[in-house]
N, C-alpha and C positions, 0 to 999 in steps of 0.2 A: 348446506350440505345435506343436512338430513330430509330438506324441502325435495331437494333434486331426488333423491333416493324413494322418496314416494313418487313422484313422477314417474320415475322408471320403473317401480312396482306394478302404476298404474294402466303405466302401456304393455306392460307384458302382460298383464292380466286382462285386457280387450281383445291381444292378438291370439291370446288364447282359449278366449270365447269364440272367439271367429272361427279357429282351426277347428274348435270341438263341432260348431253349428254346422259346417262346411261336412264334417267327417259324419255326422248324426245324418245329414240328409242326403250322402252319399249312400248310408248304410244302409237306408230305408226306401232308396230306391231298386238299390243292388247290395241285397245284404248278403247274397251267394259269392260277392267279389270281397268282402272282408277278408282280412289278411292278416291277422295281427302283429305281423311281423314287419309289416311297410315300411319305408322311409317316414311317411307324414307320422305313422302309431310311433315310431322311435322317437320322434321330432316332438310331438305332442306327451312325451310321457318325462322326457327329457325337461321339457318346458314348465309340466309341472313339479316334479320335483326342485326347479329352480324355483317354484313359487312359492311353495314349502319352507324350502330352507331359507332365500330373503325373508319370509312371513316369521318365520319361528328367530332367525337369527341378525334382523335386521339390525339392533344395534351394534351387536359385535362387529355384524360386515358394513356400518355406519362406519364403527372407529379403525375397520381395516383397510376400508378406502380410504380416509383422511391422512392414516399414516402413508396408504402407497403413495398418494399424491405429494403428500410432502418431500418426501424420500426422492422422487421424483424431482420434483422442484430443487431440491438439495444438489443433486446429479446434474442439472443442467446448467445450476450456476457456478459448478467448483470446473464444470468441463468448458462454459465459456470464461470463466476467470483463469484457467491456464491456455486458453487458445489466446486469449488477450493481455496474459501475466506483462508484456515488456513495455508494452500500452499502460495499463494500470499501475506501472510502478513507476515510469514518470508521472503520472497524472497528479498520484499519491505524494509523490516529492515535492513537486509543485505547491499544490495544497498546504503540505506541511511547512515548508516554504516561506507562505506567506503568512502561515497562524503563528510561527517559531521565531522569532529573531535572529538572526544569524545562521539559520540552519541554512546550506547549499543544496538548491536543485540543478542535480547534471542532468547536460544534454551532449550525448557524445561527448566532444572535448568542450564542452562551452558548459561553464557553471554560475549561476545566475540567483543572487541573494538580492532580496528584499529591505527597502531602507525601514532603520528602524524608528519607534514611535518619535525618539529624540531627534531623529532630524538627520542620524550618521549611518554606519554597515558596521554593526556588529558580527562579526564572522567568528565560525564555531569551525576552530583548524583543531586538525591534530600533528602535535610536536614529539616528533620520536614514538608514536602509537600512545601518547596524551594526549586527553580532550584538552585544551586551552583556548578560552571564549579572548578574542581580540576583537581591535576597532579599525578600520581601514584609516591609516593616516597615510597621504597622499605625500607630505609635508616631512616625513622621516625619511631620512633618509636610507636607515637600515630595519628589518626586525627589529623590534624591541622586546622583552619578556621581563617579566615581573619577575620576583626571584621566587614566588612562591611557585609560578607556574616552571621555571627551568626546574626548580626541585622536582617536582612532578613526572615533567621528563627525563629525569634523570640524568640529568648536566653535573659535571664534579664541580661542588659548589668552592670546596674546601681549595681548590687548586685556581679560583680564578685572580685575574687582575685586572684590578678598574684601572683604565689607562685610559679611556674615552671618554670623553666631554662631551657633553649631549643637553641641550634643550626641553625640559618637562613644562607641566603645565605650573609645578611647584618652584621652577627656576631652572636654575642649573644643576646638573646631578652628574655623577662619574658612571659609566657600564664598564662592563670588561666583555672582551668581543671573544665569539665563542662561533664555530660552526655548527650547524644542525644538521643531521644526518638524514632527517626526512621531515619535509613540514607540508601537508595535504591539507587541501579544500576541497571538499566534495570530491570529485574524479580527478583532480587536477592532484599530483604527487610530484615534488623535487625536490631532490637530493643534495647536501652540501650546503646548506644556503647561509651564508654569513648572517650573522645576529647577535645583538648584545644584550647582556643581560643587566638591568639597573641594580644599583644598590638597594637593600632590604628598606622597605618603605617608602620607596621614591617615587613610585611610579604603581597606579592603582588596574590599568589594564594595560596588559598585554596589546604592542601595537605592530600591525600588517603594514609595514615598510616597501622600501622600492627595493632592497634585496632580494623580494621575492617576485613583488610587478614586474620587474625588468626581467625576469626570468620567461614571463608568457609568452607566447603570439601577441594578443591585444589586452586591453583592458578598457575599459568607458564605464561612466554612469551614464547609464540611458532613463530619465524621468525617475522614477522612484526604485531602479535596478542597477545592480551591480553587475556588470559582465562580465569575466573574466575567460578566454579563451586559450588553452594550455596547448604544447605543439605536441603532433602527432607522437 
């Protein structure tokens, strides 16, 4: 910066050699036509007081260019990141995405999770406006929830009843079947969706059942993606 800034000291300081030699041998040819008032005498006096003040104040005007330009630069990237905000906030999901386990990147109605390191789709839903990390089991037939995560959501624990029999990885365990008022993945949100809740210690994640797959438009793993496609 401060290289360039001599540079353009330098050029103004030739083209105002030149003006002064041009105006000297004007003056000495015709020095009855002097005028002190001319365009070129304004221009030329104008010229040096700029020379002046860059000479006397160049670092200052060094650190005032630096800031305009940055400020500058500040300006045109907050003015192309809101012309491109809806661009950039998929991109950013995406991204997040695939660094996050379970986190959902929506696309319109289509929400799209990354397999995890283990091999499965950890999904990061929200239960009643609780986070609650679950695993996509294909193989359940319903929701399942841990009783730490219904608590969470605030499900009446105290009022339930395990009347279902159900399948764990521990054996057999009892749930007691409970509706959920809202259970979301990414952009995808629905209402009412049956689900059970396991007995305290039965069951260590929270499992994404076909009571809510059957609720979508589609669903597929595609290669290392979760698809999920919610209706208009």
């Amino acid at each position: 910066m401060r290289r360039l800034l001599w540079i353009l000291l330098a050029v103004l300081t030739i083209v105002l050699l030149v003006l002064v030699l041009q105006q000297n041998e004007a003056a000495l040819e015709e020095l009855s036509r002097f005028d002190s008032s001319s365009l070129e005498t304004k221009i030329m006096a104008l010229a040096l007081v700029g020379l002046i003040a860059l000479t006397l104040f160049r670092q200052r005007f060094s650190h005032a260019l630096e800031s305009v330009l940055i400020w500058v630069m500040v300006a045109a990237l907050l003015a192309l990141g809101y012309t491109y905000r809806f661009e950039l906030r998929e991109v950013s999901e995406r991204v997040l995405a695939e660094l996050i386990p379970g986190r959902a990147a929506t696309r319109g109605r289509t929400v799209e999770i990354a397999r995890a390191s283990g091999g499965g789709f950890s999904v990061a839903a929200q239960v009643n406006g609780a986070h609650v990390p679950m695993v996509l089991d294909t193989g359940a037939s319903a929701v399942v929830l841990t009783h730490e995560a219904a608590k969470a959501a605030g499900l009446p624990l105290e009022v339930l009843n395990y009347s279902v029999n159900v399948e764990t990885a521990n054996g057999r365990a009892r749930a007691a079947p409970v509706t959920l008022d809202r259970l979301s993945i990414g952009g995808i949100s629905e209402r009412s969706v049956p689900a059970l809740i396991a007995q305290p210690g039965q069951l260590r994640t929270s499992l994404l059942g076909m009571t809510f797959l059957n609720r979508l438009e589609s669903w597929e793993v595609r290669g290392d993606k979760l698809l999920m496609r919610g209706y208009p």
